[in-house]
C-alpha positions as CSV (number, residue, x, y, z in Angstrom):
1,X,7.6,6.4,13.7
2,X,6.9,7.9,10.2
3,X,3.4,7.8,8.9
4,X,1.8,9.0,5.7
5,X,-1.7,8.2,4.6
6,X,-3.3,8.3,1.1
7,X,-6.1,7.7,-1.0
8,X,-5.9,6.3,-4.6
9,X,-8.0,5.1,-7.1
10,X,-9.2,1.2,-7.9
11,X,-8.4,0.4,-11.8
12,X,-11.5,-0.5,-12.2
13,X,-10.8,-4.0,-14.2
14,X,-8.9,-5.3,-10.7
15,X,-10.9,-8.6,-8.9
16,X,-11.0,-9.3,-5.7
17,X,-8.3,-12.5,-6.2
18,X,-5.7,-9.9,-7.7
19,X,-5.9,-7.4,-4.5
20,X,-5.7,-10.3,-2.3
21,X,-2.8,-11.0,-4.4
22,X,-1.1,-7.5,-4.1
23,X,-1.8,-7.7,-0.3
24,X,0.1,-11.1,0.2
25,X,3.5,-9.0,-1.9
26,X,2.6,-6.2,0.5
27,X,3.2,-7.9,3.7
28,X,6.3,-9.8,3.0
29,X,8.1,-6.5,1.4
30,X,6.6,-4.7,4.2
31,X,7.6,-7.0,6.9
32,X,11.4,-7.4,5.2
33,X,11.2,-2.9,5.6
34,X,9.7,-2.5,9.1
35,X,6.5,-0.9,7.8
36,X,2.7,-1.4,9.0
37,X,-0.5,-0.2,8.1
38,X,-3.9,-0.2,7.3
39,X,-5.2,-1.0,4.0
40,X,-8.9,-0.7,3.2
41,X,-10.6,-1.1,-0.4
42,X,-13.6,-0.9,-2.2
43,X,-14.9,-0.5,-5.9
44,X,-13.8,2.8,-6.5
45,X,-10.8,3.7,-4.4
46,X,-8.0,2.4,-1.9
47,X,-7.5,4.2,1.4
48,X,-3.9,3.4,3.1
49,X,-1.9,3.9,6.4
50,X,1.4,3.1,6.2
51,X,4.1,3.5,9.0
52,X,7.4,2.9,9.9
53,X,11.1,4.5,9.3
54,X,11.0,7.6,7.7
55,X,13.2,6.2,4.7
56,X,11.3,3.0,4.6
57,X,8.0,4.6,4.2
58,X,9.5,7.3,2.0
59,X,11.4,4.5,-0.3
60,X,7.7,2.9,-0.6
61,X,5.7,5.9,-1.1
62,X,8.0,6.3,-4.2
63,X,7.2,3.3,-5.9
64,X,3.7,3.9,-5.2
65,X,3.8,6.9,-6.5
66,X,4.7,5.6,-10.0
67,X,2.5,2.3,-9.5
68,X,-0.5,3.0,-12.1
């Protein structure tokens, strides 16, 4: 098990309906790579947990990376 966590911050234009939006995505893509975690939000920032195969969470933390 592979885990990195983060912090990143909220653009602040995002609504609640879009990050439950983003969440739904998350899971499927997650569940399809293996990967769990913890995601928690508020105004200002997201804090995330995410575990799994070291390549899977690698692969994700990539596109995150480059996610504005």
């Amino acid at each position: 098990m592979y885990r990195i966590a983060y912090r990143s911050h909220v653009n602040p234009a995002i609504t609640p309906v879009e990050v439950a939006q983003m969440v739904e995505r998350a899971r499927a893509k997650n569940h399809r790579l293996g990967i769990t975690g913890l995601l928690a939000w508020s105004q200002q920032s997201f804090l995330q947990c995410i575990e799994g195969p070291q390549a899977a969470v690698q692969g994700l933390m990539d596109e995150i990376a480059v996610d504005p």
